[in-house]
Residue frames relative to the residue before (quaternion, step in Angstrom):
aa qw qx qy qz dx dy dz
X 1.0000 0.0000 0.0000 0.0000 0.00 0.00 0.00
X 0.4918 -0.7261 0.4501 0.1681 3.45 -1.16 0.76
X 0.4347 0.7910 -0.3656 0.2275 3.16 1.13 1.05
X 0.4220 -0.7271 0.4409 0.3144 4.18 -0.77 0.77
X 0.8251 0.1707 -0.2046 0.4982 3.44 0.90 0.27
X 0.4236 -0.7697 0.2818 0.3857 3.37 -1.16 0.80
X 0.9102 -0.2119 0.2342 0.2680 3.16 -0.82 -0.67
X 0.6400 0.4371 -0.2280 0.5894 3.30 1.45 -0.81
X 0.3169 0.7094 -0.4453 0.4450 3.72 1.77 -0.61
X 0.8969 0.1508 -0.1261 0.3961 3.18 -0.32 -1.83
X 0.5488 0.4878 -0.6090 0.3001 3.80 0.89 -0.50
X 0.6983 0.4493 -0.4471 0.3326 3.93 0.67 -0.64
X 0.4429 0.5803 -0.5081 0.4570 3.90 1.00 0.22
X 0.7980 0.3406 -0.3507 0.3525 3.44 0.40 -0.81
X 0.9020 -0.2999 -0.3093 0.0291 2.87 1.08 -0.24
X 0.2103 -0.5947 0.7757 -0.0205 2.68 -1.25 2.05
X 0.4829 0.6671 -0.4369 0.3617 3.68 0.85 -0.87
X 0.6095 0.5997 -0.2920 0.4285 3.83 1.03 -1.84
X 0.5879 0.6171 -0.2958 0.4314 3.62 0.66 -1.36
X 0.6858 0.5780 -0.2372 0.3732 3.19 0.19 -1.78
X 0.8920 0.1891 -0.1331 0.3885 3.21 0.47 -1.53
X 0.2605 0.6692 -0.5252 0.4566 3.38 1.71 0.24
X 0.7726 0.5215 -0.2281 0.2811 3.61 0.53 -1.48
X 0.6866 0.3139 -0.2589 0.6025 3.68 1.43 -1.05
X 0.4421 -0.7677 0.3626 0.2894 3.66 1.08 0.54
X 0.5216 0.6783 -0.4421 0.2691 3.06 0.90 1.05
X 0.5884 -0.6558 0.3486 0.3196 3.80 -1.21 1.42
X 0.7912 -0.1709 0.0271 0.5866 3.60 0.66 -0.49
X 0.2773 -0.6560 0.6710 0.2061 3.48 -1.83 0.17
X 0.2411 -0.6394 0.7243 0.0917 3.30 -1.58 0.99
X 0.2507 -0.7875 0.5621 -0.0320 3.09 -0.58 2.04
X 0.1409 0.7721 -0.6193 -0.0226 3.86 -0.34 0.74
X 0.4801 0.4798 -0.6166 0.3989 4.02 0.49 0.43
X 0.7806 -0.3602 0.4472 0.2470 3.39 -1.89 0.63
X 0.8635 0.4275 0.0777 0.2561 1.93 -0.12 -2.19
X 0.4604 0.5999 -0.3040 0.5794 3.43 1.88 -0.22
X 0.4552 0.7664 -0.2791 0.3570 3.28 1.06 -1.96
X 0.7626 0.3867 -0.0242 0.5181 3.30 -0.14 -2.33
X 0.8748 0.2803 -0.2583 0.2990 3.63 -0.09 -0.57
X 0.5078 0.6058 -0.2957 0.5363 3.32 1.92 0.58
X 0.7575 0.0483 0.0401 0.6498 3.57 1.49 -1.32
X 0.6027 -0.4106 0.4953 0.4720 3.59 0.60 -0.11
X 0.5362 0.5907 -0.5573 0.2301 3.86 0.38 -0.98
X 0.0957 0.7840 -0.5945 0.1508 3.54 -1.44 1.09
X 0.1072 0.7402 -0.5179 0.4152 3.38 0.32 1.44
X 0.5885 -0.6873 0.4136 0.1008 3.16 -1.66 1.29
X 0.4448 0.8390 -0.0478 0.3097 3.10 2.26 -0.47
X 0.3784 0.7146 -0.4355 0.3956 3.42 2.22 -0.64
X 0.6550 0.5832 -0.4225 0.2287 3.69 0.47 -1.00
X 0.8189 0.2209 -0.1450 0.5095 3.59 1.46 -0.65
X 0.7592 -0.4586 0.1436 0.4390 3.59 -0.84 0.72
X 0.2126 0.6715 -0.6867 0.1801 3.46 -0.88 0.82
X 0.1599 -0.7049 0.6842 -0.0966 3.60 -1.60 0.63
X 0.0731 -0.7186 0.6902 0.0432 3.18 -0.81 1.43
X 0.2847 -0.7586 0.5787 0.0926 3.99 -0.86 0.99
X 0.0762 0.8265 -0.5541 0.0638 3.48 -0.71 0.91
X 0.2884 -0.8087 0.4945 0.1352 3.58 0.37 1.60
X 0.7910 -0.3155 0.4059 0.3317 3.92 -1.59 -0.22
X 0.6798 0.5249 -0.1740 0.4818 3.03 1.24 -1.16
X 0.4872 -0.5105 0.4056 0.5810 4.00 0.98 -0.99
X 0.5451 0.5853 -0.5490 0.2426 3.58 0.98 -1.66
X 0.1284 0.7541 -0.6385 -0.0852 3.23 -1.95 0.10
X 0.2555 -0.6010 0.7571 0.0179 3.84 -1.02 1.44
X 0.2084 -0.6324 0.7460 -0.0076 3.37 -1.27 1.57
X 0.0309 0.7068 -0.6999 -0.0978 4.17 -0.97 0.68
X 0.0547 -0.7159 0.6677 -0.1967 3.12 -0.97 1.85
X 0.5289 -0.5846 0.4000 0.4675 4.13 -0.94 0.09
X 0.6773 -0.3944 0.3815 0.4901 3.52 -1.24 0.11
X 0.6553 0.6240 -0.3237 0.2765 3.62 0.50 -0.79
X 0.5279 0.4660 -0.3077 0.6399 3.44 1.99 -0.90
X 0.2710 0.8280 -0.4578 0.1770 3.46 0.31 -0.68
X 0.8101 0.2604 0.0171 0.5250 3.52 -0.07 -1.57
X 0.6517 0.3294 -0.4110 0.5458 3.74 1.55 -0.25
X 0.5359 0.5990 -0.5237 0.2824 3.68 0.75 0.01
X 0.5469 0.7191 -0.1662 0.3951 3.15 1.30 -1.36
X 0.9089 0.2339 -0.1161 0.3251 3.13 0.57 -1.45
X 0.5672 0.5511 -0.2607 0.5537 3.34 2.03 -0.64
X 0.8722 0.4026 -0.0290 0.2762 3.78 1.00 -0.53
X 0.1742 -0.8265 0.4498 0.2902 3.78 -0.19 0.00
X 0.0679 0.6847 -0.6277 0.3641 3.37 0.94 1.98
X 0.0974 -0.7851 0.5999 0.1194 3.92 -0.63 0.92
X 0.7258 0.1062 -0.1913 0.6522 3.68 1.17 -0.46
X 0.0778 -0.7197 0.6846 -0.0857 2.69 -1.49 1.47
X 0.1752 -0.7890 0.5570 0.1913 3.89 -0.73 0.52
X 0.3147 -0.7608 0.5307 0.2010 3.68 -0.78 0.21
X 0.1215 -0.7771 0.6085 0.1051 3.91 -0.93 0.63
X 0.4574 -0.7307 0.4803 0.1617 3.06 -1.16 0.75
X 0.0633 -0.8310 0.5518 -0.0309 3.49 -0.17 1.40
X 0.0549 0.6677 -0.6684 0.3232 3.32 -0.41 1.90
X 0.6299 -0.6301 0.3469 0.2929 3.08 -1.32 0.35
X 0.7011 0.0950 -0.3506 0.6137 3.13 -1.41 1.26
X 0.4793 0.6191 -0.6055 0.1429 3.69 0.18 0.32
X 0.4116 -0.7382 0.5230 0.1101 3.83 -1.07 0.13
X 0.1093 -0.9053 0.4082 -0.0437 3.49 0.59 0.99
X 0.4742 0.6156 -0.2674 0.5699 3.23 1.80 -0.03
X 0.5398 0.6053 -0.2751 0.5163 3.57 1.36 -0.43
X 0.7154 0.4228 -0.1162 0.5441 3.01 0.42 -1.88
X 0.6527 0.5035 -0.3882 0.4121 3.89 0.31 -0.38
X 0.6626 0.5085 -0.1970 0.5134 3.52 1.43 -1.16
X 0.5063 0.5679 -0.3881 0.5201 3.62 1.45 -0.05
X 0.6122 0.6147 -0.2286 0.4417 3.28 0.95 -1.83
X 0.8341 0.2139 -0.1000 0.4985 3.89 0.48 -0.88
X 0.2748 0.5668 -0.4989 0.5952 3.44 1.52 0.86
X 0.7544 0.3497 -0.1724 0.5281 3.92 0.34 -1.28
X 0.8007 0.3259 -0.3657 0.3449 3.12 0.72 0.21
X 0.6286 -0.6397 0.2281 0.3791 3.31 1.33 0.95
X 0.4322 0.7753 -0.3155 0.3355 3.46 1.55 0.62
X 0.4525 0.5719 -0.6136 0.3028 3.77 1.43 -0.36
X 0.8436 0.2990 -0.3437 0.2842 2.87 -2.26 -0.03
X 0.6265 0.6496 -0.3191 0.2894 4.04 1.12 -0.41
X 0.5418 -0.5909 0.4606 0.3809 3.52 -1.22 0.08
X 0.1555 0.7588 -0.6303 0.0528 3.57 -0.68 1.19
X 0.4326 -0.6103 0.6128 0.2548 3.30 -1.74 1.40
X 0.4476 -0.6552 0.6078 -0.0304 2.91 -2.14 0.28
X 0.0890 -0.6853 0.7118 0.1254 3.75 -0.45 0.86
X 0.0409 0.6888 -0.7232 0.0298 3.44 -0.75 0.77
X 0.7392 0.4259 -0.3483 0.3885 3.82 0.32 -0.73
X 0.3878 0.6552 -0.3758 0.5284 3.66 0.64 1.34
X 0.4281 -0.6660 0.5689 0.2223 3.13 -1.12 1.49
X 0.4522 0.7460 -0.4099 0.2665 3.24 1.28 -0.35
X 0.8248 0.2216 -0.0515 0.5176 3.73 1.03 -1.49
X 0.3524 -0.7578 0.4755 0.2748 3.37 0.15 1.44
X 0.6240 -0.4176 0.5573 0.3544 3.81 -1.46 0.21
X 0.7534 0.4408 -0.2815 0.3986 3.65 0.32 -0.06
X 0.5804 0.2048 -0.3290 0.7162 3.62 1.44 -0.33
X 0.5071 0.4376 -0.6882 0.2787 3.64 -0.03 0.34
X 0.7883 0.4668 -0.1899 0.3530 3.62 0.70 -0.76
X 0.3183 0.4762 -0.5158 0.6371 3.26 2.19 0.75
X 0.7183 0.4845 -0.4378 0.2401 3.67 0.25 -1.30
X 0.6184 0.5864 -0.2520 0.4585 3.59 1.34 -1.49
X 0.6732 0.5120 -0.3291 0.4200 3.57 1.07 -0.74
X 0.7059 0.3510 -0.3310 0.5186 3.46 1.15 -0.88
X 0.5769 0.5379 -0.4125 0.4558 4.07 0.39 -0.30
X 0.4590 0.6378 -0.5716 0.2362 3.84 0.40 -0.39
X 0.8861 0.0099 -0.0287 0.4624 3.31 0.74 -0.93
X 0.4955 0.6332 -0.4808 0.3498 2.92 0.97 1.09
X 0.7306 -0.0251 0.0829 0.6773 3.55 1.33 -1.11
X 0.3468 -0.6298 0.5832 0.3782 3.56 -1.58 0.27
X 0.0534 -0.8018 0.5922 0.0589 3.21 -1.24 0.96
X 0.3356 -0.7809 0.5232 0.0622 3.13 -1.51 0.53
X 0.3184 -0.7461 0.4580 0.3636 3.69 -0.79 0.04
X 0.1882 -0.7523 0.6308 -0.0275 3.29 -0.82 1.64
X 0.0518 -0.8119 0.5799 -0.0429 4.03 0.96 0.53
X 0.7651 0.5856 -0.0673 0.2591 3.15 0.62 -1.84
X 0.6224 0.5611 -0.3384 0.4281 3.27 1.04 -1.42
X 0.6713 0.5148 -0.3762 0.3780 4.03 -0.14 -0.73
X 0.7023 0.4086 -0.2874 0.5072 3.67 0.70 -1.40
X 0.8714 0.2438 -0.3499 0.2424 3.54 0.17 -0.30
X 0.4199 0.6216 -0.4591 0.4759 2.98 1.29 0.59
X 0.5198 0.5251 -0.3289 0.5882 3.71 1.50 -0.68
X 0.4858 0.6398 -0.4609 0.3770 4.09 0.90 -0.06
X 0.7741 0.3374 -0.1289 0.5199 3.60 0.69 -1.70
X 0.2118 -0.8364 0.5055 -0.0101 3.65 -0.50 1.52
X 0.4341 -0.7275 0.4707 0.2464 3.42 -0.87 1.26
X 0.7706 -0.2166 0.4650 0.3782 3.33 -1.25 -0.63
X 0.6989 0.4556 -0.2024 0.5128 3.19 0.51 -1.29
X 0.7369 0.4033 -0.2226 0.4947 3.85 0.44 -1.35
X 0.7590 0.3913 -0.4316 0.2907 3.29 0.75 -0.07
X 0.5756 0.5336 -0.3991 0.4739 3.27 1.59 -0.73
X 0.5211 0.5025 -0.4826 0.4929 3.98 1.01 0.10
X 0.5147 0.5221 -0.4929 0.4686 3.98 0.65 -0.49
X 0.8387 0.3676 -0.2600 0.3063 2.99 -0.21 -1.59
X 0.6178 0.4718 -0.4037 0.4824 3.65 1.08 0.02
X 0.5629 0.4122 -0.4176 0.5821 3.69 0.75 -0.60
X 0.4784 0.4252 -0.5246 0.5614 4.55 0.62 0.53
X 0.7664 0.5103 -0.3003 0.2491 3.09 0.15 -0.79
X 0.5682 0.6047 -0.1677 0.5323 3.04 1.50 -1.09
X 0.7016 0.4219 -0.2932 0.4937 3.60 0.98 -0.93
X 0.5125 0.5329 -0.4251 0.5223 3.60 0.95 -0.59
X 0.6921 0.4788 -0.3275 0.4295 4.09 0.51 -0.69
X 0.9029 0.2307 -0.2621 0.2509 3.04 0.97 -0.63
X 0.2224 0.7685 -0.3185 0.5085 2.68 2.13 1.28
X 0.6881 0.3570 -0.2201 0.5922 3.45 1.22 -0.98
X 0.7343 0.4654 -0.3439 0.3549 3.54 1.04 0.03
X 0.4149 0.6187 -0.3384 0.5750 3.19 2.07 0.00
X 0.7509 0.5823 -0.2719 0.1521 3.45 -0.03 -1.16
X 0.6514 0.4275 -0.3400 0.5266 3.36 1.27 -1.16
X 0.7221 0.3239 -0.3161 0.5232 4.01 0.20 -0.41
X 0.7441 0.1356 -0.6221 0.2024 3.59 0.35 1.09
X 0.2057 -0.7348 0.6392 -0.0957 2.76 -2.13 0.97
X 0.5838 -0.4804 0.4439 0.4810 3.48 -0.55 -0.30
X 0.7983 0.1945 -0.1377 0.5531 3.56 -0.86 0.90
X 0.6032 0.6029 -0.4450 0.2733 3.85 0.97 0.35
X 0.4026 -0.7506 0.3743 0.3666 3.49 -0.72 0.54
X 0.6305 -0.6298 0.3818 0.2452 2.89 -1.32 1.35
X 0.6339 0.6378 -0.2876 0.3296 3.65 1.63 -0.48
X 0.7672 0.4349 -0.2385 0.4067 2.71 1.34 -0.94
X 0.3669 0.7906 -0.2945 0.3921 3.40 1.68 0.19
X 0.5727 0.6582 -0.0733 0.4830 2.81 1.42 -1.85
X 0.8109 0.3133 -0.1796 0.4604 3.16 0.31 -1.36
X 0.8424 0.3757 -0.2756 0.2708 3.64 0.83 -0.29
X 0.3411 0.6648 -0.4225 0.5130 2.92 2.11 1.14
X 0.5904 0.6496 -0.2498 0.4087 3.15 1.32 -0.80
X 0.6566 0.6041 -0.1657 0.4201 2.71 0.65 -1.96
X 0.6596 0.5742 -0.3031 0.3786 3.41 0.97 -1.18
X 0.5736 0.6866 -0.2295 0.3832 3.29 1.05 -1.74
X 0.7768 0.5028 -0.0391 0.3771 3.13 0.56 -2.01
X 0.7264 0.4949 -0.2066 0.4298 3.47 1.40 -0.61
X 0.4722 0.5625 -0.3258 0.5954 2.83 2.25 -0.75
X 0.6510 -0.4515 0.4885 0.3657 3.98 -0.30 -0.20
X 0.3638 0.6521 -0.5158 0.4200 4.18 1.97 0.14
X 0.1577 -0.6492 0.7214 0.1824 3.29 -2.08 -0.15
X 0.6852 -0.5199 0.1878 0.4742 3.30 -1.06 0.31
X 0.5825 -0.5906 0.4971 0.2545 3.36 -1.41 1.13
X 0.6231 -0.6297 0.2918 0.3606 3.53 -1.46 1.26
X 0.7226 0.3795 -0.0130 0.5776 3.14 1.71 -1.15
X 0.4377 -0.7124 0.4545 0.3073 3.72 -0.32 1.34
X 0.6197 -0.5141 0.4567 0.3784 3.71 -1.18 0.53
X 0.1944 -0.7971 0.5292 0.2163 2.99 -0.75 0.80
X 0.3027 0.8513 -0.4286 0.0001 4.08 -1.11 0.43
X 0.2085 0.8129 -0.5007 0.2122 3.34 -0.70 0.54
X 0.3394 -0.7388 0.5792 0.0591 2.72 -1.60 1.38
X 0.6808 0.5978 -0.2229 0.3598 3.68 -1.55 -0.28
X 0.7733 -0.1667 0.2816 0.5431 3.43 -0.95 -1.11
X 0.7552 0.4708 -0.1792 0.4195 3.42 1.32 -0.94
X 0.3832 0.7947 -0.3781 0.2806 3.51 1.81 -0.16
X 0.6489 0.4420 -0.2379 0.5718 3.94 1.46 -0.39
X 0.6438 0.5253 -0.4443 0.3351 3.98 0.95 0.25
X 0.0303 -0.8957 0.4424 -0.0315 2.88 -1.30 0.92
């Protein structure tokens, strides 16, 4: 698997996660930020843009329902063992099929959080999700719980910081000699990268930013 940390990393994320929700007494959380995603299992996939749901019960278990297309990147980017697939066709309703998903998992009538604040869950299936939960469970918005637990850094996440510094410092010394007046902004580009990439980096969450001219103030 294509993961940056081992195992004991994330079993102690979840659970601190368990704690958390032991604490707002809630039975499970339907995780739809990424960026939660990745920092719970490793999962990392271009795929936030369309419905997917990672479930994470009281207990720790978790069943992530994503399309068939994530499939082979859940598997391989993550240490999700059950995973369910929905079928995303037209007019289909994945808010349905999620409310099935937590039917089988012994969840009617329970307290379940919510990531709503996430590019992850588009205003429009929130209001399939709210539409199918009315009478199935009481839910709440639990946005919060993941990110601040992503505040307090292990060991592990920091000795990854301090390498992703390190990496910027490379591609700082690989930027500098070529600028100049009249250099190309490409070839800059590419030898920050280049730098990253040679160092053992991948691509940064947030493209490099650069520019010269009229464009020297965009960001």
């Amino acid at each position: 698997m294509a993961l940056h940390f081992d195992q004991t990393e994330f079993d102690a994320r979840r659970d601190r996660l368990v704690i958390e929700m032991a604490q707002k007494k809630l039975d499970a959380l339907l995780v739809f930020a990424q960026e939660s995603m990745y920092w719970l299992t490793g999962y990392d996939t271009f795929g936030f843009c369309f419905f997917q749901c990672l479930v994470v019960k009281a207990d720790g278990s978790m069943v992530l329902m994503t399309r068939s297309a994530d499939l082979r990147q859940a598997r391989h980017t993550s240490t999700i063992e059950n995973i369910v697939v929905w079928t995303d066709r037209d007019g289909a309703n994945p808010a349905v099929e999620l409310r099935n998903l937590l039917n089988d998992l012994d969840l009617l009538g329970c307290r379940i959080g919510v990531e709503y604040d996430t590019h992850g869950l588009t205003a429009r299936n929130g209001r399939l999700i709210d539409e199918e939960m009315k009478t199935f469970a009481t839910i709440e918005d639990a946005s919060g719980i993941i990110p601040r637990l992503r505040l307090f850094k292990s060991a592990a996440e920091i000795a990854k910081a301090e390498k992703a510094a390190a990496l910027s410092d490379d591609a700082l010394d690989a930027a500098l000699p070529l600028i100049r007046q009249g250099g190309d902004e490409g070839a800059i580009l590419a030898a920050m990268q280049g730098a990253v990439f040679a160092g053992g980096g991948d691509y940064p969450a947030n493209e490099f930013i650069i520019g010269s001219g009229a464009d020297a103030l965009l960001c």
